[in-house]
N, C-alpha and C positions, 0 to 999 in steps of 0.2 A: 357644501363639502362633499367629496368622495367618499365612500366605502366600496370593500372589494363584496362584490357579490357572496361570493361561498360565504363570508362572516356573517348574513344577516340571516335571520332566527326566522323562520316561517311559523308561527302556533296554528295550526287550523283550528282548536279550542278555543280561541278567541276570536276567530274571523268570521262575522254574521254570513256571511252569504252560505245558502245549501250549494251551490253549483260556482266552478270555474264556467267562464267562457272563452272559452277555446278558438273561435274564430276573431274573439275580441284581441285574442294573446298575439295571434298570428298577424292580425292588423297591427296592432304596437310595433311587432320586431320590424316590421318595414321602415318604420320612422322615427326608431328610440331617440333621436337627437332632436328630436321636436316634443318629448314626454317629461312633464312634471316631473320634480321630485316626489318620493316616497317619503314616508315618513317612520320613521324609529325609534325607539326608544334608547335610554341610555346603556342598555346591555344589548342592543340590536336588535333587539323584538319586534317585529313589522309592526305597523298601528296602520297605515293606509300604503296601497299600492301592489298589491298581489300580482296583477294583470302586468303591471310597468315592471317588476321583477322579474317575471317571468319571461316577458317579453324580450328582455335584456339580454337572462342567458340563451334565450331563441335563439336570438341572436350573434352571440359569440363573446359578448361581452363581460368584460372581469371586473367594472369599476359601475357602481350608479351612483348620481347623486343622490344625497338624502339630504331631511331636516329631522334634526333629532329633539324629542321632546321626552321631558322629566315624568316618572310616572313613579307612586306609591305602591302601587297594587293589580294585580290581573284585570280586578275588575275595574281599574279606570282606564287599562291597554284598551279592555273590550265596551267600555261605552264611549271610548276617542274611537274606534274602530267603527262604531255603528255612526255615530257626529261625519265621520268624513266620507262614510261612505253613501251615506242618506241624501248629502244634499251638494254634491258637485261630482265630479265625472263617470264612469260607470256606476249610475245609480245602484243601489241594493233596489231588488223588485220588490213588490206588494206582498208577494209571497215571502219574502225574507225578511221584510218588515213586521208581520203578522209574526213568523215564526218568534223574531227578538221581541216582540211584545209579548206573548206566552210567556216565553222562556225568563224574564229577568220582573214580571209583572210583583209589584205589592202597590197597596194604597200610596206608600210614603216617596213611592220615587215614579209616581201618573203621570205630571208634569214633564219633569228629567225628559222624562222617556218621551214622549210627548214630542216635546222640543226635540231632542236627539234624531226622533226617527221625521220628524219634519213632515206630520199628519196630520189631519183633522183631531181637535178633540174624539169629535163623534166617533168616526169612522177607530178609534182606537177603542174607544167604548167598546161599540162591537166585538171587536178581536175577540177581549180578555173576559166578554158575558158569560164564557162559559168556558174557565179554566182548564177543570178541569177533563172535558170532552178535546179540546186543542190539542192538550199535551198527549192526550192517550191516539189520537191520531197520527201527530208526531213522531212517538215510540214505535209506531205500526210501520210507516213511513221509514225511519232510521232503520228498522229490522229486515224489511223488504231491499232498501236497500243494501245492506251488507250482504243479504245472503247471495245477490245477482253478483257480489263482486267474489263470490264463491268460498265464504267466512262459514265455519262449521257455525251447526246451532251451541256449542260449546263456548265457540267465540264470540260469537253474538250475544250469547247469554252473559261473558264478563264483560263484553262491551256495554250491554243495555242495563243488566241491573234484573234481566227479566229471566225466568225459568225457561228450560227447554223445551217446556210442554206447553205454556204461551206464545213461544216463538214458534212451535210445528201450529197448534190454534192460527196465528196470522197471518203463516206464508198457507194454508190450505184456503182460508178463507179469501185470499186475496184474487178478486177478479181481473181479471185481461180481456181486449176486445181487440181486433187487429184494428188499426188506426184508420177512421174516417176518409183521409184522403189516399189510402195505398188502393192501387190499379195493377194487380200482378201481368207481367209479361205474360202472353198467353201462346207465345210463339220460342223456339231455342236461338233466335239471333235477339240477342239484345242490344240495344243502341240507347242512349240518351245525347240530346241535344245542347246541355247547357251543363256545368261544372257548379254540381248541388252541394257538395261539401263544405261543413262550417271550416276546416282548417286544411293549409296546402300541405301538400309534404311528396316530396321525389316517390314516384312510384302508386300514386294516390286512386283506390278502388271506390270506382262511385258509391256510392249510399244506396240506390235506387238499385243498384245490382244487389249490396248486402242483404236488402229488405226482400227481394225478392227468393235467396237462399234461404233465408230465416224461415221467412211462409213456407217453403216447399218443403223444407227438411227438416222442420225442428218445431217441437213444441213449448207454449211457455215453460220458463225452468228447469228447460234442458241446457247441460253445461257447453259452452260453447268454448272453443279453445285456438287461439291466434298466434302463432311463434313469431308470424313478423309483422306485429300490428301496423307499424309504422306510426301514421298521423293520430289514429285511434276511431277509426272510422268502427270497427268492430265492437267496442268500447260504447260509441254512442247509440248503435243500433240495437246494441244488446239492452242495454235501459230502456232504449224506447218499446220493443218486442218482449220485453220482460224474458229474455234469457240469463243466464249466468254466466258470466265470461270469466277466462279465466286466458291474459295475454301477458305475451314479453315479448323481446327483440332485444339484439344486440346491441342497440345504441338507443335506448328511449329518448324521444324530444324531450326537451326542458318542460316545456308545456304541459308536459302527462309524467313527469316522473313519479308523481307520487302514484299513479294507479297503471304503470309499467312495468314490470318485474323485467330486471335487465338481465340477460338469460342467453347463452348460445347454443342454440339448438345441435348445432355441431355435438356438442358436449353431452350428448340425451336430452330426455325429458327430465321437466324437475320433478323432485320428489315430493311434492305435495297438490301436482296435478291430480284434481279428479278424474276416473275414467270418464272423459266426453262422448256426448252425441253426435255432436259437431265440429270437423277442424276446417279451419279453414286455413291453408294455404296456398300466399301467394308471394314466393322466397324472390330474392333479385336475381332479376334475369340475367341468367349466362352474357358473357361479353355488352350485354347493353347497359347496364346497371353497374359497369366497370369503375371503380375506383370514388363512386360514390353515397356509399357509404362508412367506408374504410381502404388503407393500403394494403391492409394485412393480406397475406397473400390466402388464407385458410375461408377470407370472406368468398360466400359462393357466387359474387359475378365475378371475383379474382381468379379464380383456379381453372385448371384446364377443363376441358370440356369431362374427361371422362370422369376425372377426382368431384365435378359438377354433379353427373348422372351416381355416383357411387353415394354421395353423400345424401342425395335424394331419397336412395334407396334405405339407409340408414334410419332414415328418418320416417320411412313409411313401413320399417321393419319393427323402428321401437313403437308408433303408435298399434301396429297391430297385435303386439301385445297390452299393450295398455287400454286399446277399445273392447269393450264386450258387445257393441254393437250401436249402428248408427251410420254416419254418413262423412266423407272427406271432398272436399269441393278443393282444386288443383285447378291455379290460371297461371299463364305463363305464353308470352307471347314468342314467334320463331325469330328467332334473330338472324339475321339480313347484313344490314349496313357495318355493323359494328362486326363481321366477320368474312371481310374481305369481299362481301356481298354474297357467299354464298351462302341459300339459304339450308338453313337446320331447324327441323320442324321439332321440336324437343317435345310436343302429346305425345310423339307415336310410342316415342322411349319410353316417356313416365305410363300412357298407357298400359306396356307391357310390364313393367316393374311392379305397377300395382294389381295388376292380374296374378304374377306368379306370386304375390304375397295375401292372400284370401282377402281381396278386393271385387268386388264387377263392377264391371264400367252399367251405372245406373243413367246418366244422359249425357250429352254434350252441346256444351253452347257454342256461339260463337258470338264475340263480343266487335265490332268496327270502331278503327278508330277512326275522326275526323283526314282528312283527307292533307290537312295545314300540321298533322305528324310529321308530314314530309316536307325539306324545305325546300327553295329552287335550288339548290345547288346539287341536292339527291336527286331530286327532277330531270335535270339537264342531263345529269349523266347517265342514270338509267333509258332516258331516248337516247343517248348516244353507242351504248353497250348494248342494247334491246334488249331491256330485264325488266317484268312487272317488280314494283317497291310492294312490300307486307304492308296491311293495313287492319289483319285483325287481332285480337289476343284470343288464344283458346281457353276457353273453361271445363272441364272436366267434373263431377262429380260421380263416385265410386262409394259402392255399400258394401260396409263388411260384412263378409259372407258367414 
């Protein structure tokens, strides 16, 4: 049977896994007419299928099938949830297993859970040999996490259960080492060869470039701040780099709505932005990025060039009130094709916008793109009109002065 998507109940309190997978989401929506049923309960409470939900509405979809199954109590939503996720399609990992053994462990229900999580007697032994050290790492874990998704220690503390002065205790003691395999670009042209991103998305900033801003400009648990995150590329760097992010966009993917703040920058900043270290924008490009994201005409690749450069300026007007210091990194490629081919180098603009507003231009990259940007038919006609095609994006970062 069918259900309309928007009716079905998402609990995350009941769903073992610590992490979406996001490039798993993005693979689903390519093929949702080839994906399982979900599974739900009698008031529509998800019990299996998060990834195949999500995928759906990726996708554009109003209807999934479901099988609906009779449930007494939370707690039998959430051990049917751990049963269907342990032992057939996107497994729960080792790490999420571990965690739902902590978390639900007594003598009387060893077995259940046993069976449930589809493990070795032994290897479940292990887990639970020292409860109470698990759990307290756990807590550590939980609290680190919310504070990167930029949650006061106030709110953490009614989140966790735990005092402020525990929670400042955890997030100072918590170590960071830049990640084993990161190679910072050691040159201002950056280039990568292969499309690193767990998930697509129109307009999509490699990972390998974010990583490389992170290192140059920012330190652990400084707030980092994204208006147009888009896919969530900023989102996963910032976990990984142990920043604090704090992002929205005007349209967040299905995929990430729960850690999207849906936000139009047009409209200000919001009001419970932290003052950041780090912004990073990379808004949709004038006339190229035309009409997909939105029709509305107020969308910034919709509107004229100059109502374009004006609202830039807006925007780099409120953050200079709201920064008290730190750094804005601005990419934004010249647009070409999509303007009757002539070219409009749109740095030089934002360059100067963000000079007369107490910015200095601190470096400039330049980013290339692949050469297969460009199709044969922009080919042929550029040898026929004798015009070089654009092929890089500029990158700008400026320090507030």
């Amino acid at each position: 049977m069918k259900k309309l998507i928007k009716d079905i109940v998402v609990r995350m309190d009941l769903y073992p896994r610590q992490d979406v997978d996001n490039k798993k989401i993005q693979e689903y929506s390519e093929n949702t007419e080839l994906l399982p049923s979900i599974i739900i309960n009698q008031d529509n409470i998800l019990i299996d299928g998060l990834h195949r939900l999500r995928a759906n509405k990726q996708a554009g979809n109003q209807e999934i099938e479901v099988i609906v199954e009779k449930t007494v109590s939370e707690n039998e939503i959430y051990l049917r949830a751990i049963e269907t996720n342990a032992t057939h399609g996107l497994q729960l990992s080792m790490k999420d297993k571990q965690s739902v053994a902590v978390k639900l462990y007594d003598l009387k229900n060893r077995e259940r859970l046993i069976k449930s999580l589809s493990v070795a007697p032994r290897t479940f032994d292990g887990w639970v040999s020292n409860k109470a050290k698990q759990l307290k790492e756990q807590k550590e874990e939980e609290v680190i996490s919310l504070y990167l998704k930029c949650q006061t220690q106030q709110e953490i503390s009614d989140k966790t259960g735990l005092s402020q002065a525990k929670i400042s205790e955890i997030i100072t003691n918590c170590k960071f080492a830049v990640p084993d395999n990161f190679k910072p670009f050691l040159y201002n042209i950056w280039n990568t060869s292969k499309e690193e991103n767990a998930t697509k998305h129109f307009g999509l900033f490699p990972e390998v470039f974010f990583e490389n801003l992170l290192y140059y400009y920012t330190e652990p648990f400084d707030v980092v701040y994204d208006p147009f995150v888009g896919g969530g590329t900023t989102i996963d760097m910032c976990k990984k780099w142990m920043r604090r992010y704090y992002v929205s966009d005007l349209n967040p993917i299905p995929a990430r709505e729960e850690e999207i703040k849906k936000w139009d920058i047009n409209q200000g900043l919001p009001n419970d932005l932290p003052s950041p270290k780090f912004v990073f924008l990379d808004p949709p490009y004038w006339k190229q990025a035309e009409g997909k994201y939105s029709k509305d005409k107020e969308d910034l690749a919709n509107m004229s060039l100059d109502n374009f450069y004006d609202s830039i300026e807006t925007i780099i007007k409120n953050l200079k009130k709201k920064m008290k210091e730190g750094y804005v990194a601005f990419v934004i490629q010249p647009t070409q094709w999509n303007n009757d081919k002539k070219f409009e180098d749109h740095i030089i603009k934002v360059i100067n916008i963000f000079e007369k507003n107490s910015f200095k231009e601190e470096m400039r990259y330049s980013l290339p793109y692949s050469s297969q940007q460009c199709t044969p038919q922009m080919v042929n006609i550029a040898k026929q009109e004798k015009f070089p095609l654009n092929l890089i994006r500029d990158l700008v970062v400026f320090k507030k002065k």
